[in-house]
N, C-alpha and C positions, 0 to 999 in steps of 0.2 A: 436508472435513468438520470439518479445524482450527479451522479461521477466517482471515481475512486475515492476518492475520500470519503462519502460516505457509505459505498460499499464497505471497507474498511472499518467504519464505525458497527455496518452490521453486523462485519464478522465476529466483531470485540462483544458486540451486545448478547450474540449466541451464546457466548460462555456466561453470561450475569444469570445463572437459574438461582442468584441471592435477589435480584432485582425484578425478576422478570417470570411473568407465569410463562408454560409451557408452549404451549401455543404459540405467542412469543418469539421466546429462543426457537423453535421451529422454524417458523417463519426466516429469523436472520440467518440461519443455519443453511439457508438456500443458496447464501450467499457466495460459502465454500470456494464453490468451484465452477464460479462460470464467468470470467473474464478471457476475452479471445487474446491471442498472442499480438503483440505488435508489430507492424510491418519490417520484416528483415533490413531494409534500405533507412528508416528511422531508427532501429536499434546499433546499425553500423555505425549511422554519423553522431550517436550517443554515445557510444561505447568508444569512439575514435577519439570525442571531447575529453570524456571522463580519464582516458590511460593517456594522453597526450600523442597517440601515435594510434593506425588504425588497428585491428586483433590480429592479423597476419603476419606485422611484427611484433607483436609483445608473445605471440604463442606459436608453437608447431603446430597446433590443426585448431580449430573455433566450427563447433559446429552453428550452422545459424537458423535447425529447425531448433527452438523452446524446450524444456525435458517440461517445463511447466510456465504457465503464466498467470500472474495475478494483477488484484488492482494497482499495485503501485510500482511493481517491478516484475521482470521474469527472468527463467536461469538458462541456462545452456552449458552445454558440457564443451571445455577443451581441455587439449593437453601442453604440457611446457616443453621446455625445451630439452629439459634430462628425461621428457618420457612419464612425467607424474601426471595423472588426471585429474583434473578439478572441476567444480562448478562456479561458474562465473552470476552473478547477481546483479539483472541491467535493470538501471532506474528506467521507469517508461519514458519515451522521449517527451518533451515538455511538461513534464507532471509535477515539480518544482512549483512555479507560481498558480498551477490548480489546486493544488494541496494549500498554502498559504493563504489563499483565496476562502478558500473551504474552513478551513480554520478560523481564520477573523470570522468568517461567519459562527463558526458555530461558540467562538467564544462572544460573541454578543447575545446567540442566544441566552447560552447559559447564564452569562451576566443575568439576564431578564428572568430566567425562569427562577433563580435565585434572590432577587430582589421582591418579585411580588409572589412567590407561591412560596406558604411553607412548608407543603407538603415537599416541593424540589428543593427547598433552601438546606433540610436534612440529609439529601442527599450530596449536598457540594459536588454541582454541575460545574464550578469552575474547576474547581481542582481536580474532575476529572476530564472536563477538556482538556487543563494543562499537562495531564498523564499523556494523554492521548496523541497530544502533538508534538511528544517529546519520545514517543516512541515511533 
């Protein structure tokens, strides 16, 4: 109900069984795979900004059901123009300024959780925000 971004953090957080009791990583582990595709007619007029031109020209076929979709991007299969197959990787439409948005946020948190808790300050919350939003 966060938003991808923090979807995102859960997925990250599944894999920390260095950080995190089981139950835990269980829990963010739900995260996986449940993101709905984005609507065809918003990934067109993304995918049109991002290649300067819409998929019709830059490829021989764009399929525009998903092969997959997550929080922050999803794929779809086309083909070029000599007949090569590829997977194409669309940012979700608008997802740009939600993600930065979500960041400032969570690097304030961490600011805070690191200044007054020593328990997190061992941890370096910033520096693992700053991982986080560099990936």
């Amino acid at each position: 109900e966060m938003g991808p971004t923090f979807v995102k953090l859960g997925q990250v957080l599944a894999t920390r069984v260095d950080l995190l009791e089981p139950e835990w990583t269980a829990e963010f582990g739900k995260l996986q795979d449940s993101a709905p595709p984005a609507p065809w007619a918003a990934v067109y007029q993304q995918l049109s900004e991002d290649l300067g031109a819409p998929p019709e020209e830059i490829f021989a076929a764009f399929d525009p059901e998903p092969l997959a979709a997550a929080s922050i991007a999803q794929v779809h299969r086309a083909r070029l123009d000599d007949g090569g197959e590829v997977v194409v990787k669309v940012r979700r439409p608008g997802i740009r300024p939600i993600l930065e948005a979500d960041l400032r946020w969570l690097a304030r948190l961490a600011e805070l959780a690191e200044t007054e808790s020593a328990e997190w300050r061992v941890l370096h919350p910033r520096e693992m925000v700053r991982q986080f939003a560099q990936s």
